[in-house]
C-alpha positions as CSV (number, residue, x, y, z in Angstrom):
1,X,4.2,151.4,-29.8
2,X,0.7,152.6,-28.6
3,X,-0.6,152.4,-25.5
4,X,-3.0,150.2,-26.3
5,X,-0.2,147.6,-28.3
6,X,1.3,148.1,-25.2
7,X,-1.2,147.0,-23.0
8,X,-1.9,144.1,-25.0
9,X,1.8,143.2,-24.9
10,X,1.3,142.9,-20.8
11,X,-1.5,141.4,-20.7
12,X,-0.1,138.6,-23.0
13,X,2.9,138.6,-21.0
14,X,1.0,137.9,-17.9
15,X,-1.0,134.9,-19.6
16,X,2.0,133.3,-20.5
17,X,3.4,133.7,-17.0
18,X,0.1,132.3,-16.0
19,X,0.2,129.2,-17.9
20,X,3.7,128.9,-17.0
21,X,3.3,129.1,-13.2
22,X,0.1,126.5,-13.8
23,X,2.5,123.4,-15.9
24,X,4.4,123.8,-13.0
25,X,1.9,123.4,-10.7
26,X,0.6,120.4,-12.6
27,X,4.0,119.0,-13.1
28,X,4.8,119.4,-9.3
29,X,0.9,117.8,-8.4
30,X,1.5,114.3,-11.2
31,X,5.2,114.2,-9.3
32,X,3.4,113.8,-6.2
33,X,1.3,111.1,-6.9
34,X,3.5,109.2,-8.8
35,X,6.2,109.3,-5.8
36,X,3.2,108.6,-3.3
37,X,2.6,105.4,-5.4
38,X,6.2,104.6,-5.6
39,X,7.0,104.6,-2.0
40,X,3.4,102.8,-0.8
41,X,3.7,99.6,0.7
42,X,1.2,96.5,-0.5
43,X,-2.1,96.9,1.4
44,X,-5.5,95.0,1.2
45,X,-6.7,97.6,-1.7
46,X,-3.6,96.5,-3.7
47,X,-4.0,92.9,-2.8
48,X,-7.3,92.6,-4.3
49,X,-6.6,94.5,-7.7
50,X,-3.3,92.2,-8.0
51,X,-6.0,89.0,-7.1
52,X,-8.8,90.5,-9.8
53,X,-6.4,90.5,-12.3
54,X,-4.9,87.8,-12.1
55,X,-8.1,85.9,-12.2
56,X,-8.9,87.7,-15.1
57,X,-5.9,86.4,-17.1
58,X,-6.3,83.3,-15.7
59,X,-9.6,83.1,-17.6
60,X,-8.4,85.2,-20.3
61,X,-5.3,82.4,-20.5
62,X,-8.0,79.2,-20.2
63,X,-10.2,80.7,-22.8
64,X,-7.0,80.7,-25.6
65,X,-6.2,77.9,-24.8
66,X,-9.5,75.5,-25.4
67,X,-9.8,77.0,-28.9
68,X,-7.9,74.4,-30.7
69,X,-10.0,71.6,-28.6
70,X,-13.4,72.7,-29.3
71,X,-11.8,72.8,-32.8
72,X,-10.8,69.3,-33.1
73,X,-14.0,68.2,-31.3
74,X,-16.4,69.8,-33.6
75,X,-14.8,68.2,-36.1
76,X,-14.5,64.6,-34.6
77,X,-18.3,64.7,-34.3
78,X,-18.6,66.1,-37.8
79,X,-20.3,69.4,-36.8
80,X,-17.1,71.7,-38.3
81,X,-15.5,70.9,-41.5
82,X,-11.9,71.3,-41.7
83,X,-12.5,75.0,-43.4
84,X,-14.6,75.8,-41.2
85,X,-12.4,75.2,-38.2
86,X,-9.6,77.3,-40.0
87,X,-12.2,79.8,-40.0
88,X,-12.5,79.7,-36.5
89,X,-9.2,79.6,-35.7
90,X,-8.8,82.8,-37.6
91,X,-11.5,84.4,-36.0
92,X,-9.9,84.5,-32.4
93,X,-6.7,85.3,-33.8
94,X,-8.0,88.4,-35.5
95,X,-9.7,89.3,-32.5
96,X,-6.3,88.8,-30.5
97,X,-4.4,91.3,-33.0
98,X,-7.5,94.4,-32.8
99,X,-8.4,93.8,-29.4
100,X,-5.1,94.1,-28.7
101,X,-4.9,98.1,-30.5
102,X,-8.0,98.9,-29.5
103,X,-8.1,98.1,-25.6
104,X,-5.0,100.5,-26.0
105,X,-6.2,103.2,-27.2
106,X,-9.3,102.7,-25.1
107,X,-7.0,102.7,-22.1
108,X,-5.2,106.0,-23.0
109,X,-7.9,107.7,-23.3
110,X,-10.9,107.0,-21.8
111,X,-9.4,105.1,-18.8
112,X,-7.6,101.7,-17.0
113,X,-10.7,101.1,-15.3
114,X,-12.7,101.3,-18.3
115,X,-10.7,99.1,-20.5
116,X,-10.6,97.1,-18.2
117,X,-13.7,95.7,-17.2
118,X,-15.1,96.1,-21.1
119,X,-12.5,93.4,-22.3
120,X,-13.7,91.1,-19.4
121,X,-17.4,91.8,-21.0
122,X,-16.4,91.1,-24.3
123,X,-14.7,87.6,-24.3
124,X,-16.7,86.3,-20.9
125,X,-20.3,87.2,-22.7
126,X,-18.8,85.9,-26.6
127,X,-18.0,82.7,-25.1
128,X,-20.9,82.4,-23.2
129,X,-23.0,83.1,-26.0
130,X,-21.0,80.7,-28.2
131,X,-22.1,77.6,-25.9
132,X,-25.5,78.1,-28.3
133,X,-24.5,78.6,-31.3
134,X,-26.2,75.9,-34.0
135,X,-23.5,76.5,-36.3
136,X,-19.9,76.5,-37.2
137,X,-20.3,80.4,-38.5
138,X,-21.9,81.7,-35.9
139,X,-19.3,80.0,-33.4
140,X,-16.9,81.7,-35.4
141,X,-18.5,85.4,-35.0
142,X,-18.9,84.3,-31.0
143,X,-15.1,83.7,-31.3
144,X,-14.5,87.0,-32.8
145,X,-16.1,88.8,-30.1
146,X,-14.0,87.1,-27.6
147,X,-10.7,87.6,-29.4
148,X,-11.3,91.5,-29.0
149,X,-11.6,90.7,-25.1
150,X,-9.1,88.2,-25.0
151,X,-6.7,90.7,-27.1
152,X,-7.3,93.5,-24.4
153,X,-7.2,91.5,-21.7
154,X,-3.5,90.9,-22.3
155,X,-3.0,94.2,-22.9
156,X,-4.6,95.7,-19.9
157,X,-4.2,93.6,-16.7
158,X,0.1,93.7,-16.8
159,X,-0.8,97.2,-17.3
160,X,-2.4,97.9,-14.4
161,X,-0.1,96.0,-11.8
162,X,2.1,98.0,-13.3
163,X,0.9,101.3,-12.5
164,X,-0.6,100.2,-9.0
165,X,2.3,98.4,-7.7
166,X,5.2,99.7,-5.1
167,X,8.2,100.4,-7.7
168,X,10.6,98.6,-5.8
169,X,8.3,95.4,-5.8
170,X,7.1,96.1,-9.6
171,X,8.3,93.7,-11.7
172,X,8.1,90.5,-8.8
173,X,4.3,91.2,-8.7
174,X,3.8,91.6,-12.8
175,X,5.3,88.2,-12.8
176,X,3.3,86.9,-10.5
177,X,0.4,87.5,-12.0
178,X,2.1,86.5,-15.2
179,X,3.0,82.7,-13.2
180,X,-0.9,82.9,-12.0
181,X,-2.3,83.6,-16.0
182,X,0.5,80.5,-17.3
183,X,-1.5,78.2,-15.2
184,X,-4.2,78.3,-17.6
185,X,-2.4,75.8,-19.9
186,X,-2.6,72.9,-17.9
187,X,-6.0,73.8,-16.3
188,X,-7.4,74.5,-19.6
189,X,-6.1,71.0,-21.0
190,X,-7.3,69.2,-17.7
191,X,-10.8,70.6,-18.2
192,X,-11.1,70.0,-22.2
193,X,-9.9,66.1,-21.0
194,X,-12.7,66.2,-18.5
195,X,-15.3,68.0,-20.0
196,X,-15.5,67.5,-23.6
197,X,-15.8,64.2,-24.2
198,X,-18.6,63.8,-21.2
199,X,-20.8,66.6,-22.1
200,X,-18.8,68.3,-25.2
201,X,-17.2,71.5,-25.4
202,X,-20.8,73.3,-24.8
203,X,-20.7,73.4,-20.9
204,X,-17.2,74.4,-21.0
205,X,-18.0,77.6,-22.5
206,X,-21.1,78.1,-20.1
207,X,-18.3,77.8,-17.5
208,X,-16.0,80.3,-19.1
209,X,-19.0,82.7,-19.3
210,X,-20.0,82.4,-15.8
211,X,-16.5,82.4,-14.0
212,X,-15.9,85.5,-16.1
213,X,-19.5,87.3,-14.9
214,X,-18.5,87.0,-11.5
215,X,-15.0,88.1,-12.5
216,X,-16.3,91.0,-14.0
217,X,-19.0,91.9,-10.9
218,X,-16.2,91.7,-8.2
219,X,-14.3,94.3,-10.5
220,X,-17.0,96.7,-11.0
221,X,-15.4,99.1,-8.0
222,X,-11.9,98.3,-8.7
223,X,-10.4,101.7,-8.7
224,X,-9.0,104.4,-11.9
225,X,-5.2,104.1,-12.0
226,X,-4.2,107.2,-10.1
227,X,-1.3,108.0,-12.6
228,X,-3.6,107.6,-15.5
229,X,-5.7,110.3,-13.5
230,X,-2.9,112.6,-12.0
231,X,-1.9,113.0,-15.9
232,X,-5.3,113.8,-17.4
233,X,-5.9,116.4,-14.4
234,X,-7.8,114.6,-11.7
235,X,-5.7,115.6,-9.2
236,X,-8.5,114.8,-6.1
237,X,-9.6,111.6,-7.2
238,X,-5.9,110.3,-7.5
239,X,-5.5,111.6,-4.1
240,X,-8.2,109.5,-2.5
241,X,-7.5,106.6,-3.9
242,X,-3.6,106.8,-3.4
243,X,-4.2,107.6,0.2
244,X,-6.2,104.0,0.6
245,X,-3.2,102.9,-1.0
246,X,-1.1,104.2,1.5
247,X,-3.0,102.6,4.7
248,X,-0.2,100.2,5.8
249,X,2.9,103.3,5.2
250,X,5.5,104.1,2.9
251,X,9.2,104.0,2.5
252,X,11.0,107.4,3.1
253,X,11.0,109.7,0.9
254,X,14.6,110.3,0.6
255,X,15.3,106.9,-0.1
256,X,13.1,106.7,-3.3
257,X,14.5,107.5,-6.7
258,X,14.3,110.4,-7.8
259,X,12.2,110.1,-11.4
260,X,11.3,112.3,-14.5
261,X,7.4,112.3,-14.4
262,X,6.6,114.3,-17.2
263,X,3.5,112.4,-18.6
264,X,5.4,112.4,-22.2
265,X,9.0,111.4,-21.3
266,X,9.6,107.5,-22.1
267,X,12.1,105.0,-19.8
268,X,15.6,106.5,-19.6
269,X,14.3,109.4,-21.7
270,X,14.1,107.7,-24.7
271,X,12.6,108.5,-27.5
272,X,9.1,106.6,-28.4
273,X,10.5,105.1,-31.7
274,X,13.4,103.3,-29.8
275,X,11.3,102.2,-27.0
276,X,8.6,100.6,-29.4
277,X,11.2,99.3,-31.4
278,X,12.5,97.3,-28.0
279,X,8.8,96.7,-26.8
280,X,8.2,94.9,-30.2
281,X,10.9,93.1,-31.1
282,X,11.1,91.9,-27.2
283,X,7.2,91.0,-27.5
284,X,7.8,89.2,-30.6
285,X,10.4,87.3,-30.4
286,X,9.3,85.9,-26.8
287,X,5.8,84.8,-28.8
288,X,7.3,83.9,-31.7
289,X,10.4,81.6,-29.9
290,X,7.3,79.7,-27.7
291,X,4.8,79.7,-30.2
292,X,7.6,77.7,-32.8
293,X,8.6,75.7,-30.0
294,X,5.3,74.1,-28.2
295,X,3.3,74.1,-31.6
296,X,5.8,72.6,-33.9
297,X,8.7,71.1,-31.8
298,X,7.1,67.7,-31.0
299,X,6.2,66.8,-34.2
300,X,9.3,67.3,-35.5
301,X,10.6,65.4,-33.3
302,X,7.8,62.8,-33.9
303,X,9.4,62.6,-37.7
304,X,13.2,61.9,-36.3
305,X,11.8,59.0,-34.1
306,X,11.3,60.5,-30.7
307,X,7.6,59.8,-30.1
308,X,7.1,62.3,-27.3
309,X,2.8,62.5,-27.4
310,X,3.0,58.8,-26.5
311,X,4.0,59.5,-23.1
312,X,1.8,62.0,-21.0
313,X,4.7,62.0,-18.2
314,X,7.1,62.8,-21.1
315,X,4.7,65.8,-22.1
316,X,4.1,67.1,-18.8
317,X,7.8,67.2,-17.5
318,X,8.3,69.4,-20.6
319,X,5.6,71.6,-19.2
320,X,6.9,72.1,-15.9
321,X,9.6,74.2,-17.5
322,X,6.9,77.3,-18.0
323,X,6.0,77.8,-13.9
324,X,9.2,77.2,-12.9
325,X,10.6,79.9,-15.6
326,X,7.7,82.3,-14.7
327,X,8.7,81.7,-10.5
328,X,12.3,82.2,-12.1
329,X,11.2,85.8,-13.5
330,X,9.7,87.1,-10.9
331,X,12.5,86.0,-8.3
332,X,15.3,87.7,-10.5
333,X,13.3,90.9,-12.1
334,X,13.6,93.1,-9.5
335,X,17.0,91.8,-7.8
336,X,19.1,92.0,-10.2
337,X,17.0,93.8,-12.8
338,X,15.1,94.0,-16.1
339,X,18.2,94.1,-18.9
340,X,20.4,91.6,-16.5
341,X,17.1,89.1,-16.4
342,X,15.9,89.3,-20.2
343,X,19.3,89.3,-22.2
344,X,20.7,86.0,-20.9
345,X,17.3,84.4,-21.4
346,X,17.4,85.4,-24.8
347,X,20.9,84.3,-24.9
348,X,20.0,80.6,-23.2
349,X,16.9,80.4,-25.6
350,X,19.2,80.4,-28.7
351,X,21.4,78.3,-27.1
352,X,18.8,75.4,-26.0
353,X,17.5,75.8,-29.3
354,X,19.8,74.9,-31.4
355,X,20.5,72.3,-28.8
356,X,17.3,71.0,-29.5
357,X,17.8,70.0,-33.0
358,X,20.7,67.4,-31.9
359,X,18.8,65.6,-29.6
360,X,18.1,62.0,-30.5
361,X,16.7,60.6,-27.3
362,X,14.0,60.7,-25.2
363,X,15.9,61.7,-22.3
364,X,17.6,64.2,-23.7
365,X,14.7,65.9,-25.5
366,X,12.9,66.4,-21.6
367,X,15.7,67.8,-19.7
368,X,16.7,70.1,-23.0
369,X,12.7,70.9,-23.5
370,X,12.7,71.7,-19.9
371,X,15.3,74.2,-20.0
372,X,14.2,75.7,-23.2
373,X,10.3,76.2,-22.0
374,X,12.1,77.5,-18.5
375,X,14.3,80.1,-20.7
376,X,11.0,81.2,-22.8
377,X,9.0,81.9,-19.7
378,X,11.5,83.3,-17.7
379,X,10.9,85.8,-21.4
380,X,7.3,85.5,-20.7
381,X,7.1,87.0,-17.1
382,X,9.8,89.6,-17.7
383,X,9.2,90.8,-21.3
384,X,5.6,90.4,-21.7
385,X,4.2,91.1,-18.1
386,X,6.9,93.5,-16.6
387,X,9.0,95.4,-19.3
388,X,7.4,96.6,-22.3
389,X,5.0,98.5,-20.0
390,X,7.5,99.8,-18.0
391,X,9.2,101.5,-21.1
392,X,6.7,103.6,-22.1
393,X,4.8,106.8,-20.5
394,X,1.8,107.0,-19.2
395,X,-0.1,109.0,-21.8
396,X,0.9,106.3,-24.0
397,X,1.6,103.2,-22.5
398,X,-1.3,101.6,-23.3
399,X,-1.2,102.1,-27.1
400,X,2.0,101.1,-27.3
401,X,1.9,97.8,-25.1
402,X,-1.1,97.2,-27.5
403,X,0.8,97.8,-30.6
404,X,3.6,95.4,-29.6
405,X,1.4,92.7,-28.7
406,X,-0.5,93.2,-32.2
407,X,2.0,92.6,-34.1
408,X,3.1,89.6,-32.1
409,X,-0.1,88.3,-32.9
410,X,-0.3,88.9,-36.6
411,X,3.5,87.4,-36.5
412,X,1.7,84.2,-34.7
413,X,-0.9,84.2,-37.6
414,X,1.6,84.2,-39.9
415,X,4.0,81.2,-38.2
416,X,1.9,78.2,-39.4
417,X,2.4,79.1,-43.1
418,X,5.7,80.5,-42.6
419,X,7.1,77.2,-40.5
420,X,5.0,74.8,-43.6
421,X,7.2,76.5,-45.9
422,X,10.6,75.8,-44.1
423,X,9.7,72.3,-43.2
424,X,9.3,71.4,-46.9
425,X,12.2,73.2,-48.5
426,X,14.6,73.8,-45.6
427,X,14.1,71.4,-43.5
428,X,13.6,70.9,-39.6
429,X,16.5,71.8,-38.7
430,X,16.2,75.4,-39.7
431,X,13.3,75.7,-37.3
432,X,15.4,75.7,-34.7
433,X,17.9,77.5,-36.5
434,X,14.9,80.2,-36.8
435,X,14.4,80.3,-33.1
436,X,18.0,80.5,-32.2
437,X,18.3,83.4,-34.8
438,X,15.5,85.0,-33.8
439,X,16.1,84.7,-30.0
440,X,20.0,86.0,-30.2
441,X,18.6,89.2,-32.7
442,X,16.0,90.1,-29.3
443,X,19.2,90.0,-27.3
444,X,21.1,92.4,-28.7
445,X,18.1,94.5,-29.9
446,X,17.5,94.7,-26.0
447,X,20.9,94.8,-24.9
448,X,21.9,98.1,-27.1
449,X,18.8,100.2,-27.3
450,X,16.6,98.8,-24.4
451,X,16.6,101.2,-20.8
452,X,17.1,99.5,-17.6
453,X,13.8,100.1,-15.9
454,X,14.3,98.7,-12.7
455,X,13.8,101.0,-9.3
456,X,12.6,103.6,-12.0
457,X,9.0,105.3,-12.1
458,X,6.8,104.4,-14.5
459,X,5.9,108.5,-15.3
């Protein structure tokens, strides 16, 4: 070898030891901040991001949820046609499914923050733009619009509890938020009984818009996630902001876990085909189960003789299972953990299902009812809010949340002409059959291949 092969040969020896000594250095910065977040107790910073996004979902939650009203009320007053208000349907449900993908790639790689407040934008300003439109199309594009926020909006604010809060109190404030956002049911079905037939569904959008401006100003300062910036390099602005985080102290160090934080390692080490495979089927099945159940359950029940929309008590007791399922979630997620919390809900959810499709009173519909919309929300606050962004990385989490919750919502597009089908050839009973089935496969699915993630960072 000459000497000048030679001298190249050190010199690339001492680059590599370079670059070595330097993804250490990294490594050993991100495991900082991530234990630093771990071990911070709740202050007035964390308070208010916990408080922005709920509100956020809360209006993200309200806004689904009056779709199907100003539907039926455009129609009552002969301003939509019946394919017109399919149209609109499908609108927001498409904009559900790719806001949902693209608030997570948005998220990965341009920021939480960013996402963030651009989803709020989207489906506060579509709305609020809606409450003009003179026609059924144009409604319908406003709709759109919103769906991409909406989408996102589900996507991005468990998300970011997630990566802001303490990791021993992780999943009980996830399903808090998750109790706060469920809310928006009955609010949104007290306001459309309010509202709409006063002044029609026009004001209520104007609302929507508003609530959601203010929504998005108070946000405008509501700080990067510091993981999301300790992995892309940005070592001095994660600092700052975890040290605000850290005003009111931390646990020890030595009695955190010790965690993995390489940026590209999954839950458990996992690889990231078996964790999405948990994050969608988990995702899925929890929509799926609650979407079959609240959408279609009562008028199958109407057919058998149980007449439960004549009685608003009836209706509401039946309701009361979803808060008291979300409380539910976030009392048990962190005691007793994430795996010991979902399975038996998945396990109760076939159970009361099937159960279900025996019942031949009144009476017995409500109590079951109850226990079944308790089981599927329990799902809701631990699946949807706390798990399936626990599972993944932080370079990644966002896409993948975003992935799982797409398909849940092209799965939900797919359920009225799926469950028309079984009704006329199979029968009702084999909608409940479907959920049972469907509920029991999530079980195991999360039983064999799902990580606990409970007192674990979320690298």
């Amino acid at each position: 070898m000459t000497a000048a092969e030679q001298q190249i040969s050190r010199n690339s020896t001492a680059m590599d030891s370079t670059q070595a000594r330097e993804a250490v250095g990294n490594r050993a910065q991100v495991e900082e901040i991530v234990s630093r977040m771990d071990r911070a107790h709740e202050t007035p910073m964390f308070y208010r991001i916990v408080a922005l996004v709920a509100a956020g979902m809360l209006m993200d939650s309200i806004d689904v949820y009056i779709g199907s009203a100003v539907a039926s009320s455009a129609l009552s007053t002969h301003w939509s046609t019946v394919a017109q208000n399919s149209r609109f349907m499908s609108a927001g449900f498409l904009g559900l499914l790719v806001g949902s993908l693209l608030a997570g790639f948005v998220g990965d790689l341009k920021g939480r923050r960013t996402a963030y407040q651009i989803n709020l934008l989207l489906f506060g300003g579509f709305t609020f733009l809606g409450a003009f439109a003179p026609n059924m199309t144009v409604l319908s594009l406003c709709r759109l619009g919103a769906g991409l926020g909406l989408g996102a909006e589900i996507v991005t604010g468990f998300a970011m509890v997630n990566e802001f809060a303490p990791m021993n109190r992780r999943g009980h404030w996830c399903a808090i938020v998750s109790l706060v956002a469920n809310c928006g049911v009955p609010i949104a079905m007290l306001l459309c009984a309010f509202i709409i037939p006063r002044w029609s569904w026009r004001p209520l959008f104007v609302g929507i818009g508003l609530v959601a401006a203010v929504i998005w100003w108070l946000r405008r300062d509501i700080p990067e996630s510091p993981r999301w910036l300790a992995v892309h390099g940005r070592y001095d602005e994660a600092d700052a902001i975890v040290k605000q985080l850290e005003a009111n102290g931390s646990e020890p160090a030595a009695t955190a876990a010790t965690a993995n934080t390489d940026s590209a390692r999954n839950a458990g080490g996992r690889s990231l085909g078996i964790c999405l495979l948990v994050a969608i089927v988990a995702v899925s099945a929890t929509n799926v189960c609650s979407y079959a159940f609240t959408s279609w359950v009562p008028t199958i029940l109407v057919k058998r003789g149980i007449n439960l929309s004549a009685s608003l008590t009836t209706s509401t007791m039946m309701m009361l299972g979803a808060p008291v399922g979300c409380l539910i979630g976030s009392l048990l997620i962190d005691r007793i953990g994430r795996k010991r919390t979902i399975v038996p809900a998945f396990l109760f959810t076939g159970v009361f299902g099937m159960l279900y499709a025996f019942q031949t009173s009144t009476t017995g519909a409500i109590v079951v009812g109850f226990l079944l919309m308790m089981c599927l929300y329990v799902l809701m606050a631990s699946v949807v809010a706390v798990y399936a962004p626990e599972l993944f990385a932080t370079k990644v989490r966002f896409r993948c949340v975003g992935v799982a919750n797409a398909i849940a919502k092209l799965l939900n597009v797919l359920m009225p002409m799926v469950v028309g089908w079984m009704l006329v050839s199979l029968g009702a009973t084999s909608i409940f059959v479907s959920i049972s089935v469907i509920a029991i496969a999530a079980m195991l699915i999360v039983g064999i291949f799902g990580v606990e993630t409970a007192r674990r960072s979320v690298n």
